[in-house]
C-alpha positions in Angstrom: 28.8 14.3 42.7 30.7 14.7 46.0 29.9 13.0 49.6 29.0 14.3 53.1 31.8 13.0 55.8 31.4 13.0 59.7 34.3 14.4 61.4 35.4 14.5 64.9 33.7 16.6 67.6 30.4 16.4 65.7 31.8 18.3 62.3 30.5 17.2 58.9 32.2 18.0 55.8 30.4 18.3 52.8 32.6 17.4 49.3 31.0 18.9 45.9 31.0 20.4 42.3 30.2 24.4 41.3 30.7 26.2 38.2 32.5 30.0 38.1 31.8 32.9 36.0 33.1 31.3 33.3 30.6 28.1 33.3 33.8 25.8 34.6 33.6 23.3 37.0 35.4 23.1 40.3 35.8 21.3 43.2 34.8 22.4 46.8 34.6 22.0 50.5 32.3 23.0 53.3 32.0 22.4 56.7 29.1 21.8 58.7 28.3 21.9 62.4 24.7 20.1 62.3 24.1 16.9 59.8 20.8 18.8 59.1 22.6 21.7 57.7 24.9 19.2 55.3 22.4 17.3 54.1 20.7 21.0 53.0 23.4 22.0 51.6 24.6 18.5 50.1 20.7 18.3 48.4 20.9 21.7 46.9 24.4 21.4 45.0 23.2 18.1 43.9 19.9 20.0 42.0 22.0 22.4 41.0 24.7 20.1 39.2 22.4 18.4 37.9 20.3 20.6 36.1 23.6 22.1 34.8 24.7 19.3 33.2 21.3 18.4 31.5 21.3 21.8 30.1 25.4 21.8 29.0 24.4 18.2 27.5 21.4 19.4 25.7 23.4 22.8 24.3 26.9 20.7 23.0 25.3 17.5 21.8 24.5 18.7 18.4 28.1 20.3 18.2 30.1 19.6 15.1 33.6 19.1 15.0 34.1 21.3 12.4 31.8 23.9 14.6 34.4 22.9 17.8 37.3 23.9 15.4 35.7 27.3 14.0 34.5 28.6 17.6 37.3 27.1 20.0 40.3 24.8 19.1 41.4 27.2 16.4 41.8 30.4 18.1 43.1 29.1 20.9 46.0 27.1 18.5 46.8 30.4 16.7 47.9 32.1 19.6 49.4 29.3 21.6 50.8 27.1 19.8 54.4 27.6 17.4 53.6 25.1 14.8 50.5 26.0 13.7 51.0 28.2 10.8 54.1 26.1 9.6 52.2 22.8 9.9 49.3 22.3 12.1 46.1 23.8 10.8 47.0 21.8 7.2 46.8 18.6 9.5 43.4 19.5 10.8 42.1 20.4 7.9 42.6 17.1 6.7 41.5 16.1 9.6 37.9 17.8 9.5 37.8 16.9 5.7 36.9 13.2 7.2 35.0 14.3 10.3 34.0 17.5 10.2 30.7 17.1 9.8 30.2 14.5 12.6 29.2 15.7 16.1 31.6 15.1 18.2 30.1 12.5 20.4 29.8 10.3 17.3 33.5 9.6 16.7 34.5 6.8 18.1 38.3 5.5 19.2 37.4 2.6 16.1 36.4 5.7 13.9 40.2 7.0 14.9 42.0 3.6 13.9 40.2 3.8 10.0 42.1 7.2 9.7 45.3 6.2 11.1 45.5 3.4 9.0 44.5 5.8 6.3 46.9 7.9 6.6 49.7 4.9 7.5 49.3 3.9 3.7 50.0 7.5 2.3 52.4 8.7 5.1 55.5 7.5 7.2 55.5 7.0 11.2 56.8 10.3 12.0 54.2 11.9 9.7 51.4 9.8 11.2 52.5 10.4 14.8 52.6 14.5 13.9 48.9 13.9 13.2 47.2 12.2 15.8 49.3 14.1 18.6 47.4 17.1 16.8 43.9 15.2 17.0 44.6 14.1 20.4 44.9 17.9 21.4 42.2 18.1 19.8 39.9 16.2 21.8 41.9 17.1 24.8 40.6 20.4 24.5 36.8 18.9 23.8 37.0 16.6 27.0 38.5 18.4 29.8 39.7 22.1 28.1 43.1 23.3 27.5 45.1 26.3 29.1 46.2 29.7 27.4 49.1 31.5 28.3 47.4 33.4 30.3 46.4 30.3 32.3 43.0 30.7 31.3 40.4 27.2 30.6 39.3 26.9 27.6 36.8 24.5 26.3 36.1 21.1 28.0 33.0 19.6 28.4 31.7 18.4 24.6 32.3 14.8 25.4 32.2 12.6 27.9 34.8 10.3 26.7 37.9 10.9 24.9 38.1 8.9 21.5 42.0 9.4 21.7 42.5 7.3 25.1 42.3 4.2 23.5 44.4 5.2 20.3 48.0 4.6 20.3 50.4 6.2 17.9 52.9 3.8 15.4 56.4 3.5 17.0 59.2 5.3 14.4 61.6 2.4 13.1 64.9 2.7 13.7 67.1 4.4 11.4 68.7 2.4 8.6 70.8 4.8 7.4 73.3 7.5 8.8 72.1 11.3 7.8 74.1 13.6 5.7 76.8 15.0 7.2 79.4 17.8 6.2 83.3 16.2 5.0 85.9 17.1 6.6 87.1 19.1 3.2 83.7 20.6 3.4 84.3 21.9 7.1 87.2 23.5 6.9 86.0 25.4 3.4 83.9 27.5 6.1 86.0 30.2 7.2 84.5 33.5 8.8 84.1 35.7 5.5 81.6 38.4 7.1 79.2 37.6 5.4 75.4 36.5 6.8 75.3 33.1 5.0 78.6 31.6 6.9 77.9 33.0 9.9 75.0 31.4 10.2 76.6 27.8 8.8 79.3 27.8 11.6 76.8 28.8 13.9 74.5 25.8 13.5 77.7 23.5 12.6 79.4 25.1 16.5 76.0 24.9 18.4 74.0 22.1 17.0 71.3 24.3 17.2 68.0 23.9 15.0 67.3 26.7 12.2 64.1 27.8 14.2 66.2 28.0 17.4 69.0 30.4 15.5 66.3 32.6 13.7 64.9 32.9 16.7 67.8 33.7 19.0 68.0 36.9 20.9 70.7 39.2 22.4 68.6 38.9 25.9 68.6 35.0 25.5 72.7 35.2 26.2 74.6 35.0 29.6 77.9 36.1 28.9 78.3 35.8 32.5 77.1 31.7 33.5 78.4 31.5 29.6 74.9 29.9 28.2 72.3 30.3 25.9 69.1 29.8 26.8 66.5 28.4 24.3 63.0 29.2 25.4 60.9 27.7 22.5 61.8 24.6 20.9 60.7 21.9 19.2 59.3 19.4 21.8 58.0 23.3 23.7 60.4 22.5 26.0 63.2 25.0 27.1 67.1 24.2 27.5 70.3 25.9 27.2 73.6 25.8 24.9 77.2 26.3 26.4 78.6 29.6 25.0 81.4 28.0 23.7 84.4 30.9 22.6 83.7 30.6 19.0 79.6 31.2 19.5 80.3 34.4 21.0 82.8 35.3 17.9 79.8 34.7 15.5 77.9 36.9 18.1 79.6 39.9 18.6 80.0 40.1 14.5 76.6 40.0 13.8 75.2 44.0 13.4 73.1 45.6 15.8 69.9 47.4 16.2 68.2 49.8 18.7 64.8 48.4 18.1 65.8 44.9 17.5 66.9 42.0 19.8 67.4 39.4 17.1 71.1 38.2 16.9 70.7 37.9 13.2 68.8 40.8 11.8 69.1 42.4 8.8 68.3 46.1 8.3 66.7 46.0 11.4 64.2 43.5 11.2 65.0 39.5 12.0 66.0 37.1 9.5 63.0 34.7 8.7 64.1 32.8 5.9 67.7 31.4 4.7 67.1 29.2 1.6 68.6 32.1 -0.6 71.3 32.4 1.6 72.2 28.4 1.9 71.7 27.8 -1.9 74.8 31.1 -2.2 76.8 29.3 0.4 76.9 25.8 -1.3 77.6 27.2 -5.0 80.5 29.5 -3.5 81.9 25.9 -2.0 81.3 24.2 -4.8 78.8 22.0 -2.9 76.4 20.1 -5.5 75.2 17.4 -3.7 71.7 17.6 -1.5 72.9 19.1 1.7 70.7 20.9 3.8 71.4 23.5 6.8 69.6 21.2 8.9 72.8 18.5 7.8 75.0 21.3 10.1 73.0 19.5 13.2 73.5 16.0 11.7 77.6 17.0 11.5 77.4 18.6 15.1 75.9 14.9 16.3 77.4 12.7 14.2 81.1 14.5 15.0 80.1 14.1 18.7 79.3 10.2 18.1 82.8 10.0 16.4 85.3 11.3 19.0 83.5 9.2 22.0 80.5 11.7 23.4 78.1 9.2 25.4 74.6 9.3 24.1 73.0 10.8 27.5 75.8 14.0 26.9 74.8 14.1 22.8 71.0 14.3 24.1 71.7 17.1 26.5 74.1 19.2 24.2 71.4 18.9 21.3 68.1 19.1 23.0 66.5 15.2 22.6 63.9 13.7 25.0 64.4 10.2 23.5 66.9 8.1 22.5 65.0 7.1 19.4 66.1 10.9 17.8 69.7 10.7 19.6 70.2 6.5 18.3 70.1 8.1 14.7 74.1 8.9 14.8 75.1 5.6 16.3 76.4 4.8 12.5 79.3 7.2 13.0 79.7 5.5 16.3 81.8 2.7 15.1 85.0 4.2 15.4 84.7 4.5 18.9 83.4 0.9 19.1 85.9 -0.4 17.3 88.6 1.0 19.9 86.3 -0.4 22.3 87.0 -4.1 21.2 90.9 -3.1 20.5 90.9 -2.8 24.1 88.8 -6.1 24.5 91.6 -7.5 22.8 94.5 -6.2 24.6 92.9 -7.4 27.4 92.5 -11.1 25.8 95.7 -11.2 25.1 97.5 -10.3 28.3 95.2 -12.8 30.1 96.2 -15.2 27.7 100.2 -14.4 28.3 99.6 -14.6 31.7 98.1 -17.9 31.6 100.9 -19.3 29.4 103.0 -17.8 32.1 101.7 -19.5 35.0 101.5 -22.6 33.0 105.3 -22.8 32.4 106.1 -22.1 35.8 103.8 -25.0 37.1 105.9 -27.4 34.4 109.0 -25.8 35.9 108.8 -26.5 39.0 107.3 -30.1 38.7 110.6 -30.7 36.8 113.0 -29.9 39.6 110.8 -31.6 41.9 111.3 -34.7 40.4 115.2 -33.8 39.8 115.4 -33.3 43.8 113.5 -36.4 44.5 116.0 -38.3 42.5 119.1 -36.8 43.8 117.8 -37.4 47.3 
């Protein structure tokens, strides 16, 4: 609950717990002059907390997790969070399909580990890690409440213990194969035609750039001035920024422009949302008949970096990774630059070796015309 402190020149401070407007709890401090006063004061907090938590006990105990999801977690991830429409609300759903009719201070961490290893037997790492980061929000948002955008609480206090602290999520295995890239042949087929579909391959293939990330792009997001573009949503909701290379700001200031749009690539005024129809065009007019996705033009921008001696730290910085997991993935393509690594190993070999030899000759040398001078003398 909080403690009563004796300071100097007869001062007690008195630490404790109240609830705003809002029913959330906070910390707070009050200083006393008289250890009568404190331990007033200190007593009447104490009633107070306690009687609010047997009531907020008794009124979320019965709560559902599928009654959580309706009244809180889901309005709050529709309006804060990117993924949820694309991916997010199918995940809980599966979620709640299993425990949705459970209170929520019934599911235990044990309850957790028979779903994961559930879902580990339908469903790859990545997949499986996607999900319980979603269930550990979750219960995040259960336990101790999550922020808007605003900056406003919400949720926090359903359980007393998170389930999820004691889950861990499967590592991803290391890549056993290098991803589809873009031939060289294939590369230089893409020449600036005007039309929507290439400007959009070179753009990705230039910038490395995630489809999301391009759709998304706006003219206010470019500073022609520092030369950067700066990415304010991404996929790991964290921003960064491109170098406006020369080429970038080409594509740029081709693309049409609107009074009541921002978008870099808009059409008729409104942003482009979708490019499938647009890709499939692109790979029949190149002749392209093999699976190749626009998200390959990332793989090419990595894997071409890999190739001509780009340090992984550099790679992770020009194409947005936190971990070296994601950027270890183009390491295949990295063997050219390896291989010069050990034709310089070998140089090296070799010149130690000829300088041995030498020094070896010039020891058997000069024994020999020591032995010559000895003689003579």
């Amino acid at each position: 609950m909080g403690a009563i402190r004796r300071l100097s020149k007869g001062r007690y401070r008195v630490n404790y717990y109240y609830w705003d407007e809002h029913g959330f709890r906070h910390r707070g401090r009050k200083w006393f002059h008289s250890r009568e006063e404190s331990l007033a004061f200190y007593a009447e907090r104490v009633r107070e907390y306690r009687q609010r938590k047997a009531a907020g006990s008794r009124q979320r105990e019965h709560v559902t997790a599928a009654g959580f999801a309706a009244s809180v977690y889901v309005p709050w991830a529709a309006a804060n969070k990117r993924s949820w429409e694309r991916a997010e609300k199918y995940i809980l759903r599966h979620f709640l399909a299993h425990f949705g009719k459970r209170r929520l201070t019934e599911i235990s961490p044990f309850d957790i580990e028979k779903w994961k290893i559930e879902l580990q037997t339908k469903k790859g790492a990545a997949s499986v890690r996607r999900s319980l980061n979603l269930v550990r929000s979750f219960f995040k948002a259960a336990h101790v409440g999550v922020k808007d955008r605003q900056g406003q609480k919400i949720g926090g206090g359903f359980i007393g213990i998170n389930p999820m602290s004691a889950v861990s999520s499967p590592q991803i295995p290391p890549p056993t194969k290098p991803p589809t890239i873009l031939t060289p042949d294939e590369i230089a087929a893409l020449k600036p035609d005007g039309t929507r579909g290439v400007d959009l391959a070179l753009f990705a293939l230039r910038s490395g750039m995630r489809r999301g990330e391009i759709l998304r792009l706006r003219h206010s997001h470019i500073d022609p001035v520092a030369e950067v573009i700066y990415i304010p949503h991404t996929k790991n909701d964290e921003p960064r920024t491109v170098p406006l290379h020369p080429s970038l700001k080409e594509i740029i200031d081709r693309q049409p422009k609107y009074d009541a749009c921002d978008f870099v690539f808009a059409w008729n005024g409104k942003p482009v949302k979708d490019c499938k129809t647009t890709w499939r065009a692109l790979k029949k007019r190149l002749g392209i008949t093999r699976r190749l996705r626009l998200h390959d033009l990332r793989h090419t921008f990595g894997s071409y970096l890999a190739m001509n001696g780009v340090d992984i730290d550099e790679r992770m910085a020009l194409m947005g990774h936190k971990s070296y997991i994601a950027a270890r993935i183009y390491t295949h393509y990295y063997t050219e630059k390896l291989r010069g690594s050990l034709d310089i190993l070998s140089e090296a070999y070799e010149a130690a070796e000829r300088s041995a030899k030498g020094q070896r000759e010039g020891q058997k040398k000069g024994s020999v015309e020591d032995v010559a001078e000895r003689a003579v003398s």
